[in-house]
C-alpha positions in Angstrom: -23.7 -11.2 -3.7 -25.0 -13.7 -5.9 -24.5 -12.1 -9.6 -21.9 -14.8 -11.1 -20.6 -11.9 -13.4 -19.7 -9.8 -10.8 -17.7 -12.7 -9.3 -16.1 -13.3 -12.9 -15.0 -10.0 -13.5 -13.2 -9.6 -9.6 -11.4 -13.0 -10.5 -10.4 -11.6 -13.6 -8.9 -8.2 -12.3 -6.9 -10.8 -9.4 -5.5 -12.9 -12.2 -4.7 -9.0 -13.9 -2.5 -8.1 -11.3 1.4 -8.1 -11.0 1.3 -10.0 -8.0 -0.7 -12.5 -9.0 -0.7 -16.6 -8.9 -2.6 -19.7 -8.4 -1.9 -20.9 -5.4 -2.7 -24.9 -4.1 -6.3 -25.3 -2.8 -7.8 -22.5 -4.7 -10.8 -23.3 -6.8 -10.5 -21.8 -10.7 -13.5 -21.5 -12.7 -13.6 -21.0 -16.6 -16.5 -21.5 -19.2 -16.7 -24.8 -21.3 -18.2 -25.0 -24.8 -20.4 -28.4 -25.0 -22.9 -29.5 -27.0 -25.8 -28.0 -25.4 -24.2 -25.0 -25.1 -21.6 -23.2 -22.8 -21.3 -24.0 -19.2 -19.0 -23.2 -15.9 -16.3 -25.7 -15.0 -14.9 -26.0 -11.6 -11.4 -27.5 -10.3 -9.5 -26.9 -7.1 -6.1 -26.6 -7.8 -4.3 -29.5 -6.9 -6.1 -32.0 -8.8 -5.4 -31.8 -12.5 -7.1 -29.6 -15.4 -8.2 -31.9 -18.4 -5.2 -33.8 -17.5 -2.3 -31.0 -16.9 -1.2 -29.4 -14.0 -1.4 -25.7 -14.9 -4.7 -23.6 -15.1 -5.8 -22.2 -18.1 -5.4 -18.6 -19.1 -9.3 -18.6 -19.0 -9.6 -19.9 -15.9 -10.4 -17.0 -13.1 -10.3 -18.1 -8.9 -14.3 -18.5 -7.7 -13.7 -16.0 -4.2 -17.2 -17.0 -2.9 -14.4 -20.2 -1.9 -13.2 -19.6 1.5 -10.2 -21.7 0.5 -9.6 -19.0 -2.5 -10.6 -16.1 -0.3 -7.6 -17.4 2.1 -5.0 -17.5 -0.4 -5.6 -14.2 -1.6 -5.3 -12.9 1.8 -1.8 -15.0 1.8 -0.9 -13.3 -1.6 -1.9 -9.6 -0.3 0.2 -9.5 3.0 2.9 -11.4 0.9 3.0 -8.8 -1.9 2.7 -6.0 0.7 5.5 -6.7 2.7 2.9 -6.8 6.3 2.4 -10.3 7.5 -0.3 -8.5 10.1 -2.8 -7.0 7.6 -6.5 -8.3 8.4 -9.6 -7.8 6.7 -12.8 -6.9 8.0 -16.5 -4.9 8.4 -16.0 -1.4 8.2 -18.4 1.2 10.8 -20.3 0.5 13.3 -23.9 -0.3 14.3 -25.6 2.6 12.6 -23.2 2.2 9.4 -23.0 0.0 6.7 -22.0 -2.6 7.1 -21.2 -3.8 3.5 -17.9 -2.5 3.5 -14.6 -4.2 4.0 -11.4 -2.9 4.9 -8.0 -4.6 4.4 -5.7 -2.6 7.6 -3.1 -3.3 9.6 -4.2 -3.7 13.4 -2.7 -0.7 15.4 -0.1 -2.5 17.4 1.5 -4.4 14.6 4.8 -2.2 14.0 3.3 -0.3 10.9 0.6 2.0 12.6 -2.7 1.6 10.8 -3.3 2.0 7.4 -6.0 1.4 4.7 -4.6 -1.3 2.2 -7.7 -1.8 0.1 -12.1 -1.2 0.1 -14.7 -3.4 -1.5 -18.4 -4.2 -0.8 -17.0 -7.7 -0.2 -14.0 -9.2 1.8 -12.9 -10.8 -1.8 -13.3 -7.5 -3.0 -11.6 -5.8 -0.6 -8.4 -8.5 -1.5 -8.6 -7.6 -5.0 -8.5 -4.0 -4.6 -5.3 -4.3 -1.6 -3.5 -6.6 -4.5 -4.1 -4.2 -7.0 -2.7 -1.3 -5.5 0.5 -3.4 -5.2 1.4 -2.5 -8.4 1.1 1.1 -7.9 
């Protein structure tokens, strides 16, 4: 998945949610006005944004990171009370396999259960994080 707007708008709905925050390591994008014209900026967290320390409220976390794709993995199994949940392919050799599932593992204490779906593992995250709040 290369669109960059479809990677905006899922950083977007994570930075939406209840459960929500930056975490160290992730990398934050946000567009910059310049001369020429606007342009993405990148920063992982940790290092400092135009000289502060927080991230803008523009800013949205770049999930094609593995770094950032960690992190929200740490904030879903945080949020959800299941240090166990995993995320992974959905189907089998004659399905498709462009969908992810965030579960539980049978064997982990809480029987298996659909957390969240997406077309990517990031995705996936998002939609796990979001239901958080429901």
């Amino acid at each position: 998945m290369n669109d960059e707007k479809y990677w905006e708008d899922l950083g977007r709905r994570a930075v939406a949610c209840e459960g929500w925050r930056w975490m160290p390591g992730m990398l934050a994008r946000r567009w910059v006005e310049l001369a020429a014209g606007l342009c993405l900026n990148r920063l992982r967290l940790g290092e400092s944004w135009n000289g502060r320390h927080e991230v803008e409220t523009s800013a949205w976390p770049d999930f094609r990171d593995p770094a950032t794709v960690g992190c929200l993995l740490a904030l879903v199994r945080e949020k959800r009370g299941v240090p166990s949940l995993v995320c992974g392919h959905v189907g089998g050799w004659d399905d498709d396999w462009d969908t992810w599932e965030v579960s539980n593992p049978p064997g982990r204490g809480h029987g298996c259960c659909l957390e969240g779906r997406g077309e990517t593992e990031a995705e996936a995250l998002v939609a796990a994080l979001e239901q958080v709040e429901r």
